[in-house]
C-alpha positions as CSV (number, residue, x, y, z in Angstrom):
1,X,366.1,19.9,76.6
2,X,363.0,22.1,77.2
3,X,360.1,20.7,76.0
4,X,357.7,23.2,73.4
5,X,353.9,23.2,74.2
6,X,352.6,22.7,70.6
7,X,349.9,25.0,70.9
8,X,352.4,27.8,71.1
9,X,354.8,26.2,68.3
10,X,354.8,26.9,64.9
11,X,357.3,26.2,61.5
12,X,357.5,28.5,58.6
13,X,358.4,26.5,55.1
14,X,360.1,29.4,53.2
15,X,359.8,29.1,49.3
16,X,359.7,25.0,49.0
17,X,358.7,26.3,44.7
18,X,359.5,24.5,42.0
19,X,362.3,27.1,40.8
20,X,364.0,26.2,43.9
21,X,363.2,22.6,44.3
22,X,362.7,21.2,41.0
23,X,364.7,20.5,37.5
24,X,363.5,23.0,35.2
25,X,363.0,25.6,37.5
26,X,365.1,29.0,37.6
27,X,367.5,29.1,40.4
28,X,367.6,25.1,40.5
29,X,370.9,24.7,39.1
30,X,371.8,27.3,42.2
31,X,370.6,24.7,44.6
32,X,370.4,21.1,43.3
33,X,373.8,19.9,45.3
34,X,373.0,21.2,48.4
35,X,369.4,20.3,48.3
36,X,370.6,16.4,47.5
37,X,373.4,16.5,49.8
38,X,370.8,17.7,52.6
39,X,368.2,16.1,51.8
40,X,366.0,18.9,51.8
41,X,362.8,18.5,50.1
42,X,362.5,15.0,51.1
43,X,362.9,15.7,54.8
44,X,361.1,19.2,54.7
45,X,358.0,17.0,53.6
46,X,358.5,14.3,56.0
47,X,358.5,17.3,58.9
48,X,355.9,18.8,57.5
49,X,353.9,15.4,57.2
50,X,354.6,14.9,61.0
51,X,354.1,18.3,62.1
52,X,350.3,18.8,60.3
53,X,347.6,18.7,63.2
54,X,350.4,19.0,65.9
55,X,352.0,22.4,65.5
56,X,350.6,25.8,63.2
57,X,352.2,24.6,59.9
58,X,353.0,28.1,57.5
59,X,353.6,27.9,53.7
60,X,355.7,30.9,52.7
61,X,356.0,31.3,49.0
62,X,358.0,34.6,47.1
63,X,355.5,35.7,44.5
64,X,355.7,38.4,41.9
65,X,353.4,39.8,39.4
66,X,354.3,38.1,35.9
67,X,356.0,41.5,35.2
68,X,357.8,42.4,38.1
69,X,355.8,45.3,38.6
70,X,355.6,44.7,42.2
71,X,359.6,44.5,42.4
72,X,360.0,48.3,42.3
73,X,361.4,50.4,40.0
74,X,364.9,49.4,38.4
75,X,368.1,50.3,40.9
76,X,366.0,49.6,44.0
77,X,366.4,46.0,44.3
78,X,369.5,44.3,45.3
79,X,371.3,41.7,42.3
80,X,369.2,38.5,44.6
81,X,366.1,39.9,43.0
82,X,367.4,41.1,39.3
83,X,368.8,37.5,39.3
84,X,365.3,36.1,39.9
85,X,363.6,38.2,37.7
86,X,366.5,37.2,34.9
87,X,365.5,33.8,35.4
88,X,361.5,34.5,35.3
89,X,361.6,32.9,38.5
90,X,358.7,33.3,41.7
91,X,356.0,34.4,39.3
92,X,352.3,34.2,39.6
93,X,350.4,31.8,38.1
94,X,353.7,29.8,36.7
95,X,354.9,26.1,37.6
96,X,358.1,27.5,38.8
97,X,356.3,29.8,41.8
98,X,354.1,26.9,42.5
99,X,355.0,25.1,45.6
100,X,356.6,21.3,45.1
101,X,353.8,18.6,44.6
102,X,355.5,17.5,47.6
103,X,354.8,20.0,50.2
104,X,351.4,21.1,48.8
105,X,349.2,23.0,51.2
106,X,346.0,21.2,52.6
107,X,343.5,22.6,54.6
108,X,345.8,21.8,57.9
109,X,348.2,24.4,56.8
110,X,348.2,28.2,56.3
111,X,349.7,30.2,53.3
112,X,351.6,33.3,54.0
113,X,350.6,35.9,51.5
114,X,352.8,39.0,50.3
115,X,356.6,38.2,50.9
116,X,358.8,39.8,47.9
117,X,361.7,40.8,50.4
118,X,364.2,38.6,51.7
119,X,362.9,38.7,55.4
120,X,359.8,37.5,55.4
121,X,358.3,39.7,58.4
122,X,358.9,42.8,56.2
123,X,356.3,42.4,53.5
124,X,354.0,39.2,54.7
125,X,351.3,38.9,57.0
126,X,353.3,36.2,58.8
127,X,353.8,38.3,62.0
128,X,350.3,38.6,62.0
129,X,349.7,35.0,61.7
130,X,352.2,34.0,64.1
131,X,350.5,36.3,67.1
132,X,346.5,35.7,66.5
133,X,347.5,32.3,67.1
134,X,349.3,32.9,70.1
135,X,353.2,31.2,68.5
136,X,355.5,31.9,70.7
137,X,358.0,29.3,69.8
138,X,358.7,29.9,65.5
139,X,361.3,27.0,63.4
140,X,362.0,27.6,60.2
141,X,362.7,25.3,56.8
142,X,363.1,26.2,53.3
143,X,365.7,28.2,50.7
144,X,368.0,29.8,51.0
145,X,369.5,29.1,54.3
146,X,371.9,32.0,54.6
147,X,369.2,34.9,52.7
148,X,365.7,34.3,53.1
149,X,365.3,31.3,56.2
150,X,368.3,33.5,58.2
151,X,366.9,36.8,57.6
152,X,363.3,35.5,58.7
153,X,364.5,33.8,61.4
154,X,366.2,36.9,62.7
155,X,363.1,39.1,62.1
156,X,361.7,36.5,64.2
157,X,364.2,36.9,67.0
158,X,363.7,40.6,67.1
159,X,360.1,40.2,67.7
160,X,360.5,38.2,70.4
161,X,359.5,34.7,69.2
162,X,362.1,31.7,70.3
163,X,363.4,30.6,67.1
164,X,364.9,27.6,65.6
165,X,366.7,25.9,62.4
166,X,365.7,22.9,60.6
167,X,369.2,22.2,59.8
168,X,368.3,18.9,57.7
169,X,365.4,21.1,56.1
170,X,367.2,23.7,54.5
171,X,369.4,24.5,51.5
172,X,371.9,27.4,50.9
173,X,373.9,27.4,47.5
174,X,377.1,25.8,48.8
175,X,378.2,23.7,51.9
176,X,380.2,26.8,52.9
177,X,377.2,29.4,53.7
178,X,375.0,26.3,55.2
179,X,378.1,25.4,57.3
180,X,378.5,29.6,58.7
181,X,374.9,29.7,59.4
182,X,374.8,26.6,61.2
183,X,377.3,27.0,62.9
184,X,378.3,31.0,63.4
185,X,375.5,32.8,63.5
186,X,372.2,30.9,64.0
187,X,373.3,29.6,67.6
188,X,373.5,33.4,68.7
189,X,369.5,33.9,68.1
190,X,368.3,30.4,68.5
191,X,368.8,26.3,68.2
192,X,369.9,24.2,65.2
193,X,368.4,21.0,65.4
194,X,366.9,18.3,62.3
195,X,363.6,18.2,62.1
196,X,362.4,14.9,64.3
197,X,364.7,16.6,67.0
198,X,362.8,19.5,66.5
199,X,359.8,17.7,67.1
200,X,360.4,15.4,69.7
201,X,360.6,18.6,71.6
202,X,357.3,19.1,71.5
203,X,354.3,18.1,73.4
């Protein structure tokens, strides 16, 4: 296996909130299986515990306006983002858009401002993270595996980063749509690995 030079390495934590990860939040009852049978919060913080210091660590929260007013106007949005907004989910300012106590930024990490679309390259500053610091090697972690972390990851692709899946650090809303991404479609853009194979990668 190719080793990654950690300067150039980075891994993008895609909305680790407490809607997603925790009981109580709005689109946890969506995710709760998948998230126990992968493990997914307790190995995304164990990666990114490892990974602080070594590699550019990103924090990618979705936020909205308490409104929606940033969402756009009704009919625009596809039913992923009524659902959210339904379930007062991913808003500013609220425990549920809060990231998990778990995976709460420290000053090692960098928080991606702006996403509100499902790829996170298409309304975030990520891309411009990801090149002032010279990434050319991007993994990514986080909810849900076959929307947000696969669209990102493909954005990713297209702009020429190398990308990879944290397969043991992700979480789709059944077994079947992790299985297809795993399996079907991520190894056409990049590698699926977990997250210490990910990392013993890199030097």
């Amino acid at each position: 296996m190719k080793e990654l030079k950690a300067s150039e390495t980075a891994i993008v934590f895609i909305e680790f909130q407490n809607d997603f990860g925790k009981e109580g939040g709005g689109l946890y009852g969506a995710v709760k299986d998948q998230i126990a049978k992968q493990g997914t919060i307790k190995n995304g913080a164990d990666c990114l515990k490892k990974a602080r210091g070594k590699v550019l660590t990103l924090i990618c929260p979705i936020l909205f306006e308490e409104d929606y007013r940033d969402a756009g106007c009704e009919g625009v949005l596809g039913p992923i983002h009524v659902n959210a907004a339904n379930a007062k989910s991913f808003r500013k300012g609220t425990w549920g858009g809060a990231i998990v106590d778990e995976l709460k930024p420290t000053k090692q990490d960098i928080v991606v401002d702006g996403k509100r679309t499902l790829d996170a390259f298409n309304s975030s500053n990520i891309d411009f993270l990801l090149r002032v610091n010279c990434i050319k090697n991007v993994a990514f972690a986080g909810f849900l595996t076959n929307v947000c972390v696969e669209g990102s990851a493909r954005a990713a692709y297209d702009r020429g980063y190398k990308v990879f899946l944290l397969k043991d650090c992700t979480a789709a809303m059944s077994g079947e749509e992790q299985k297809y991404v795993e399996e079907k479609f991520f190894p056409l853009i990049g590698e699926v690995l977990t997250h210490d194979e990910f990392l013993a990668r890199v030097k």
